[in-house]
N, C-alpha and C positions, 0 to 999 in steps of 0.2 A: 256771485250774488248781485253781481252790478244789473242786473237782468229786470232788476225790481222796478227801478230806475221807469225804463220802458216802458215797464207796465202801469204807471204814475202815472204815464206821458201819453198812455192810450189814447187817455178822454180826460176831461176837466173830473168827471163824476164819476166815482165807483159805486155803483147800485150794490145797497146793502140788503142781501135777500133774505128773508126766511119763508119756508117752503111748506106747509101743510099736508098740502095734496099733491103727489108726485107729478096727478095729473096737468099741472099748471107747471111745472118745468117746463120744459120745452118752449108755449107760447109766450112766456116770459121772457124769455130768455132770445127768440126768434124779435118779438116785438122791440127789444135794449137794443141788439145788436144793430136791426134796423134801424132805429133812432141816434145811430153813431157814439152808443155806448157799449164797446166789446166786453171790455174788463169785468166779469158778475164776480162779485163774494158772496157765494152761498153759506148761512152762519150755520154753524155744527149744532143750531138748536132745538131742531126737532129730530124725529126718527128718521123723516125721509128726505135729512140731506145728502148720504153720500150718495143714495140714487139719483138725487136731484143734480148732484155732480156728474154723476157720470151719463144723465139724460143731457145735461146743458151740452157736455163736453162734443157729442152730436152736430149743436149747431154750426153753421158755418159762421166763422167769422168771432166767435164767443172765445176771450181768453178767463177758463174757470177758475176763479180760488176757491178755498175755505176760508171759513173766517169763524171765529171763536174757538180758535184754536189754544187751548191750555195746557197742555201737555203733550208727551211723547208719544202719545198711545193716538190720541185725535191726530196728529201728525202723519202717522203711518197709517193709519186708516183713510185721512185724506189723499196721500200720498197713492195708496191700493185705488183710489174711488180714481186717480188721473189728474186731477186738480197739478195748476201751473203755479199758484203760488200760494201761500199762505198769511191768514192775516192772525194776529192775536190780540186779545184788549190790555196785557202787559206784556212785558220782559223778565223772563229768569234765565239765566246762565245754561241748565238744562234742558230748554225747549228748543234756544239760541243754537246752542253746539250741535242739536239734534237737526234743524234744519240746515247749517253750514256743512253738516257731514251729507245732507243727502242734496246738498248743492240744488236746492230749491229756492229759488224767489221769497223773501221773507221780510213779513213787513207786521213788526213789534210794536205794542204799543208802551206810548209813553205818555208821563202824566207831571214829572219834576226834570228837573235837571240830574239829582242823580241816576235815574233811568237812564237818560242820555248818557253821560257817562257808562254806566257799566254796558250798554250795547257799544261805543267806542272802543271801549278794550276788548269789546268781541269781535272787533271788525265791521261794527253796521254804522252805516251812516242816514239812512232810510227808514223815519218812523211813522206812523200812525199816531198822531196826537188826540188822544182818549180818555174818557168823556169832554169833548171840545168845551161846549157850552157849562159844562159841569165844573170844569179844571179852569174857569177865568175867563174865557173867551179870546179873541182874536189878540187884544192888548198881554194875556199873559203869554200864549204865544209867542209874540212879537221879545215878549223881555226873554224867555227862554230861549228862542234861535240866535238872539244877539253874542252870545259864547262861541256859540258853537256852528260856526258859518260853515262847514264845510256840511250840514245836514238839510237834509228835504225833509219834508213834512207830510201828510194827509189827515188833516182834521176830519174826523169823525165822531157822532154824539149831538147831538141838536142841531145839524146843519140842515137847513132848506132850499127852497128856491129862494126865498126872500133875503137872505143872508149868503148862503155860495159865492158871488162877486166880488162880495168885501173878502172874505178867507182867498180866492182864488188871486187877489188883487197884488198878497203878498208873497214877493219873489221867493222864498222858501217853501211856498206852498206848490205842490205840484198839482194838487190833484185832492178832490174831498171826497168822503165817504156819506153815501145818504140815503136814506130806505123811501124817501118819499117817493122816487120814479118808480119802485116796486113796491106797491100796496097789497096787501094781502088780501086773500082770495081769489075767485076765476079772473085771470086776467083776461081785461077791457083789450085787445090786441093793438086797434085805431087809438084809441087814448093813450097806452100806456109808450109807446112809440112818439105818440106828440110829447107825451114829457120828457122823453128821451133826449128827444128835440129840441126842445126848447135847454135841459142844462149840457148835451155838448154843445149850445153855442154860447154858454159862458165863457168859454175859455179862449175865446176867438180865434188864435192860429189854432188850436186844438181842433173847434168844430168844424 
């Protein structure tokens, strides 16, 4: 599971996608990569993501997840589609045990301190902090990791460019989650590439 890690460590920013038109996988996905953001979460919210998955997974250079992942069933359908790791907007005991048996990359979300805790006794130490902006911001953050120092973090949920720096700023944070680099519909290929741009060089060694 430590793998997760890694893939935190890609890029400052994990482009949070959703996909409409199958046909804008690819160039979406060709445009991050080139912009020095490999890591895509494709979100399980429309019909044509696990295609979407399994177009990106093509690209060169593209490390694919799923992301809205709720259950065991989205899981293994991700899992079928190729996807490298998984994201989810909470933590239950049955999704947890279901991605540690099939030893997949696995990044849970969390929202209190109890979360934390019951992924600890599952063995993760690796969360998704979800809805960011909704759950307190940066300062509640800040009082939740103060327990539990041996965890990382990736805020996601109202992150931008305008804000990313400050989240990215604090050493628990590895890495943010953020849909603004991928805007929905025909991707702009030259534009969506410069925003790529501009947030992997928030992370500075990152970029």
């Amino acid at each position: 599971m430590s793998n997760i890690e890694a893939i935190m460590r890609a890029a400052p920013v994990i482009p949070v996608i959703v996909i409409d038109d199958i046909a804008h996988a690819v160039p979406l996905a060709e445009a991050l990569v080139a912009g020095g953001l490999p890591a895509l979460e494709v979100t399980l919210r429309t019909p044509q993501a696990l295609d979407a998955i399994r177009a990106m997974k093509q690209v060169k250079g593209a490390i694919v997840g799923a992301g809205t992942v709720v259950n065991q069933a989205d899981l293994e359908a991700a899992l079928d589609a190729g996807c490298e790791f998984i994201v989810s907007p909470g933590l239950t005991p049955a999704l947890a045990q279901a991605a540690i048996q099939h030893d997949v990359a696995f990044l849970p979300g969390i929202a209190n301190a109890g979360d934390i805790m019951m992924g600890l006794d599952l063995g993760l130490t690796h969360f998704k902090f979800f809805p960011a902006m909704a759950a307190g911001g940066l300062p509640a953050l800040k009082a939740l990791a103060a327990p539990f120092g041996q965890c990382k973090f990736c805020p996601t949920g109202g992150i931008s460019l305008a804000n990313a720096a400050e989240w990215l700023a604090f050493d628990p944070v590895l890495c943010v989650g953020g849909s603004w680099v991928a805007p929905k519909g025909a991707p702009d290929g030259a534009k969506i590439e410069a925003m790529a741009r501009e947030a992997a060089a928030l992370g500075g060694p990152f970029g």
